[in-house]
C-alpha positions in Angstrom: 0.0 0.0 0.0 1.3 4.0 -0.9 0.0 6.8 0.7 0.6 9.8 -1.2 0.4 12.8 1.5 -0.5 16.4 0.8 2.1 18.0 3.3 4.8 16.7 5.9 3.2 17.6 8.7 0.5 15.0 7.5 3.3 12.5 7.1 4.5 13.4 11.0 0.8 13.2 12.1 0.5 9.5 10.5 3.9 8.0 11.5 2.2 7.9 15.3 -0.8 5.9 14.0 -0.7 1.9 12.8 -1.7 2.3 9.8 0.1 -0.1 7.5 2.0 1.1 4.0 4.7 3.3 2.6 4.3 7.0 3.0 5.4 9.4 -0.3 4.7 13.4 0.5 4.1 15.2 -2.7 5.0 18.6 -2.7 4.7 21.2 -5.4 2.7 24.3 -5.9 0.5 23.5 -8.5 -1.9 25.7 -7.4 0.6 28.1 -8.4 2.6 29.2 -11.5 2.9 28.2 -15.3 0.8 24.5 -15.1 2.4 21.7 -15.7 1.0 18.3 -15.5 1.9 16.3 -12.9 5.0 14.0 -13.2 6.1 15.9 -16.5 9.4 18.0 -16.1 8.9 21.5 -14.7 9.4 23.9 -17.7 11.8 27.0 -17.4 9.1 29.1 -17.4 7.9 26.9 -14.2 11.0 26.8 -12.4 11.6 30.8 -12.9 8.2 31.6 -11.6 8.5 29.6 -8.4 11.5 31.1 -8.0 11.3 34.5 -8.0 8.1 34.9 -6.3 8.6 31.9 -3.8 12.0 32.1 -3.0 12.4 28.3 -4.7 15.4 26.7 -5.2 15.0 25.8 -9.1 17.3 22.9 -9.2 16.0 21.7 -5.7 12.2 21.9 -7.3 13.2 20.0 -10.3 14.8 16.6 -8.3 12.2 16.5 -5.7 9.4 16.5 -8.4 11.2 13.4 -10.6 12.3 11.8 -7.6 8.4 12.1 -6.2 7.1 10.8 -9.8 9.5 8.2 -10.0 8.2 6.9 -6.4 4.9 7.1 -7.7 5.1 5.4 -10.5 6.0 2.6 -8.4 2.4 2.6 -7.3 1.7 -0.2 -9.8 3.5 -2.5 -7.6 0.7 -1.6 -4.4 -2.2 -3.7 -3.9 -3.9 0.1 -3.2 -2.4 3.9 -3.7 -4.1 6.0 -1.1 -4.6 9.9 -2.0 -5.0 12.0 1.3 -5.8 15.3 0.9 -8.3 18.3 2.3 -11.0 20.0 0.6 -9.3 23.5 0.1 -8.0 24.8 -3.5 -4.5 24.2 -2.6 -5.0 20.3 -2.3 -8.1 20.5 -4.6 -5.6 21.2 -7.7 -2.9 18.4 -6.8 -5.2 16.0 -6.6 -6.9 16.8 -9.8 -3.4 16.8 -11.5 -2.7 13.4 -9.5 -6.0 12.1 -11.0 -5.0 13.0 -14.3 -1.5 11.4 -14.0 -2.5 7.7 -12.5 -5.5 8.1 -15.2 -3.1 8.0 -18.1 0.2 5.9 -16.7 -1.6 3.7 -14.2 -5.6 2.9 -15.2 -5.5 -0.1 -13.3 -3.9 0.6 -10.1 -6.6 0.4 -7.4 -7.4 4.1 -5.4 -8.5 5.7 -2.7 -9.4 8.5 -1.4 -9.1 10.3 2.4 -10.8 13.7 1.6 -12.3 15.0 4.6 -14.1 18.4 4.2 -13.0 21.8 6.1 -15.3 22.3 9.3 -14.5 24.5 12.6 -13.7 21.4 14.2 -10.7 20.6 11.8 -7.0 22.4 11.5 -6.1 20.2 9.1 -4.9 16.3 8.4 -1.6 17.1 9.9 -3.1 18.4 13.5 -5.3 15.5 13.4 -4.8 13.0 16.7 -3.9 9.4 15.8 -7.3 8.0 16.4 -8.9 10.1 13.8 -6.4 9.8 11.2 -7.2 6.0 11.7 -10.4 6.3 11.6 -10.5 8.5 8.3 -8.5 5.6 7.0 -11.2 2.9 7.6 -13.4 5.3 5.8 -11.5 5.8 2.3 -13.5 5.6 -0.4 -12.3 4.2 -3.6 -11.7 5.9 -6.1 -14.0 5.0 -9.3 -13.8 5.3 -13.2 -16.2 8.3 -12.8 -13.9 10.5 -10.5 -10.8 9.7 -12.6 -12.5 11.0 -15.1 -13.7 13.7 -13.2 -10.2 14.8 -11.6 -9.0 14.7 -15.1 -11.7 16.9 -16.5 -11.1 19.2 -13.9 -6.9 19.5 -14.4 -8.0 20.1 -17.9 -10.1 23.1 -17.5 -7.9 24.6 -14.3 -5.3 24.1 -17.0 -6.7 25.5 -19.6 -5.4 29.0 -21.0 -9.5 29.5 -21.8 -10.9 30.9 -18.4 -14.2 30.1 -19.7 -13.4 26.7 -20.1 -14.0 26.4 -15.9 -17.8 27.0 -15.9 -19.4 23.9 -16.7 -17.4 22.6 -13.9 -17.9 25.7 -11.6 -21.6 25.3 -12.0 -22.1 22.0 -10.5 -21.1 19.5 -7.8 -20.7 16.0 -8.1 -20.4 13.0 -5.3 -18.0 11.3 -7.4 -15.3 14.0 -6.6 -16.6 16.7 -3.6 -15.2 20.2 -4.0 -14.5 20.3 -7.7 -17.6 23.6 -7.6 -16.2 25.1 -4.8 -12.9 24.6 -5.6 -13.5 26.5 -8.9 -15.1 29.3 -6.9 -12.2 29.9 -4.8 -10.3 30.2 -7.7 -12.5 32.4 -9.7 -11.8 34.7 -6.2 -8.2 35.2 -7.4 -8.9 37.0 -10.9 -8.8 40.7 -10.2 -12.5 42.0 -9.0 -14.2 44.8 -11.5 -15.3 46.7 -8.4 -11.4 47.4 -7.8 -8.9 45.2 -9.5 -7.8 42.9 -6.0 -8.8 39.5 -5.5 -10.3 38.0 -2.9 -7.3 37.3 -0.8 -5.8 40.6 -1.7 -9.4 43.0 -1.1 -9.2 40.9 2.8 -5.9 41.9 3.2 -6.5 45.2 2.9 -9.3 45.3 4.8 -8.2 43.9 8.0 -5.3 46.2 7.1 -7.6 49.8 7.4 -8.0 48.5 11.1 -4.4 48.9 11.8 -1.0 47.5 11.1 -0.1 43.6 11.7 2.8 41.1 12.1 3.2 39.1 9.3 1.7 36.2 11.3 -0.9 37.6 12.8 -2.3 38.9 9.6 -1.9 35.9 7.9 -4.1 33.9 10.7 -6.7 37.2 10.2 -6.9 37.1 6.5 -7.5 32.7 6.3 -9.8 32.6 9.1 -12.1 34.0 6.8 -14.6 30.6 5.9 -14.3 31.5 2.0 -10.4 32.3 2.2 -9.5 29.6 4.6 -10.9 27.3 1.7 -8.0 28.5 -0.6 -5.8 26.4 1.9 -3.3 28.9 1.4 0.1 28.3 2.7 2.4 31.9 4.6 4.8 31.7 1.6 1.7 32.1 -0.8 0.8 34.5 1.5 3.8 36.3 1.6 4.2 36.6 -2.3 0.7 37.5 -2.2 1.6 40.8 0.2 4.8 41.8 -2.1 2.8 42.2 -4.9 0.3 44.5 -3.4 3.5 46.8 -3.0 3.1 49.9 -2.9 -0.3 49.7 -1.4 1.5 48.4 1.9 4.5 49.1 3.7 6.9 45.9 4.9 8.6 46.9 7.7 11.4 44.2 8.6 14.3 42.2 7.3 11.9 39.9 5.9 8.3 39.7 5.1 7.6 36.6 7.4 9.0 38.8 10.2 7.4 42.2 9.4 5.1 45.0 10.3 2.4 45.0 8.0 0.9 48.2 7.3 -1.1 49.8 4.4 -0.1 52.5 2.5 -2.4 55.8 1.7 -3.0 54.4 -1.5 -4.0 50.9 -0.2 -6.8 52.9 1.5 -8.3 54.6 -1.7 -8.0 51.0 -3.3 -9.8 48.9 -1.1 -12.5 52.1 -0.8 -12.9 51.8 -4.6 -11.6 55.1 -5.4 -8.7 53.8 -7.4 -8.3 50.6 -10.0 -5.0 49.0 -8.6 -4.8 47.8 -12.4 -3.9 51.1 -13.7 -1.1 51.1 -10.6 0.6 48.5 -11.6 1.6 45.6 -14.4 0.0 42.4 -13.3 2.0 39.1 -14.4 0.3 36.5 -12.3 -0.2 32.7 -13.6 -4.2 31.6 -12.1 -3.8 28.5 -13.7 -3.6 27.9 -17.7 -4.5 31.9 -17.7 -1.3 34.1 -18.2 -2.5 37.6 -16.6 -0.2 40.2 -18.0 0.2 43.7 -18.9 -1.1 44.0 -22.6 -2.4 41.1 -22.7 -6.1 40.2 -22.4 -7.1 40.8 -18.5 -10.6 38.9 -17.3 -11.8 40.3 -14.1 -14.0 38.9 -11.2 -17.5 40.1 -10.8 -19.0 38.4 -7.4 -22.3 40.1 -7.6 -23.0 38.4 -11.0 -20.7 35.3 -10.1 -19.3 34.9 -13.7 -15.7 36.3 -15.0 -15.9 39.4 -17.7 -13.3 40.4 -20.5 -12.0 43.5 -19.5 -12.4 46.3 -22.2 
């Protein structure tokens, strides 16, 4: 048996339990930067991305994803591959890029899924006490021909440089695979918004922000407790790329962001009021998915109040 693991501290929390099988963490940031499906070499393009707004070692990046996909692969050799994972964006995306991978190089190989959903109860699998990760165990649900194809279908359209091409997905939910709606909805949140040009993450920021400065970690356990944001299962070093690109509509005070004095800057105020577009402030270059936002390039904006992305003129 392989358990594929959606963080370390998952890994930790499961070493103290009995439950039987090798343990294989996969870590990348597909939720983040150029897409690239799982198992296939990180481009350049990739590589430089996660670099220079993660602080990612490219050469590091590029062994632990071949070593992880070579351990994988050895999946076929398992009586059972177990996926754990939570119901936030964050995991939502790896495990539809997972789906897509055993779909294609390993049809037969039995699955599983641990997916438990986000409640006020639950911190995560990795804070979990042994007796509930066991218990989550017993309950895996295998994973059928129908969410395969449904993991796969989803990688597709997150992947896909047509934003558009998420709606059929983001209009619907489906017991084969839970979260694939919401999911889409939380990333939806992270196109800019019509009403100002910030995302949903960004727009929070700011507001907790216009109540006064914040450490870096304080802030960052303000902004997620939010129940929509704390869905994008959003990690402090997303978190911190997130806050040096809303520069200069905050200040960073400190040798590092993860050590700073948050606060926000006079024209974070007239921003988050609406006053000011922070599109015509600065160039946006951000991957959300397949869709390459950039300066010149075409820009599709959030509008919440009709829940549906627009073409910006």
């Amino acid at each position: 048996m392989l358990h594929v693991l959606n963080g370390d501290a998952t890994a930790t929390a499961l070493a103290a339990t009995d439950v039987p099988g090798e343990r294989l963490v996969w870590r990348d940031l597909a939720v983040e930067g150029p897409v690239v499906a799982a198992g296939a070499p990180p481009s350049a393009e990739r590589t430089g991305y996660l670099a220079a707004n993660f602080g990612i070692d490219a050469e590091t990046y590029v062994r632990g994803i071949e070593n992880q996909t070579a351990r994988l692969a050895t999946g076929r050799g398992h009586d059972e591959i177990v996926l754990w994972f939570e119901q936030d964006l964050f995991c939502a995306v790896t495990l539809w890029s997972l789906l897509d991978w055993l779909r294609r190089e390993l049809p037969a190989a039995p699955l599983s899924l641990v997916y438990p959903a986000l409640d006020d109860a639950m911190t995560g699998l990795g804070a979990l006490p042994p007796d509930r990760l066991t218990a989550l165990f017993a309950g895996r649900r295998p994973v059928n021909a129908r969410a395969r194809e449904l993991g796969a279908h989803a990688w597709a359209a997150y992947a896909s440089p047509d934003p558009l091409a998420t709606a059929p997905l983001a209009a619907r939910e489906s017991p084969a695979l839970p979260f694939v709606r919401e999911a889409f909805r939380c990333h939806l949140g992270r196109f800019p918004s019509v009403r100002n040009g910030l995302n949903e993450v960004e727009s929070a920021t700011l507001t907790v922000l216009r109540r006064g400065s914040r450490r870096f970690g304080d802030l960052f356990r303000e902004v997620t407790a939010h129940p929509l944001l704390r869905r994008h299962g959003m990690g402090d070093r997303q978190f911190a790329a997130c806050l040096r690109r809303l520069m200069p509509l905050v200040s960073i005070a400190g040798a590092t962001v993860l050590t700073a004095e948050i606060d926000l800057a006079p024209q974070g105020f007239e921003v988050v009021a609406g006053e000011l577009d922070w599109l015509a402030l600065h160039a946006i270059d951000v991957w959300l998915g397949g869709v390459h936002l950039r300066h010149g390039g075409p820009i599709w904006r959030w509008d919440a109040d009709r829940d549906r992305l627009v073409a910006a003129a």
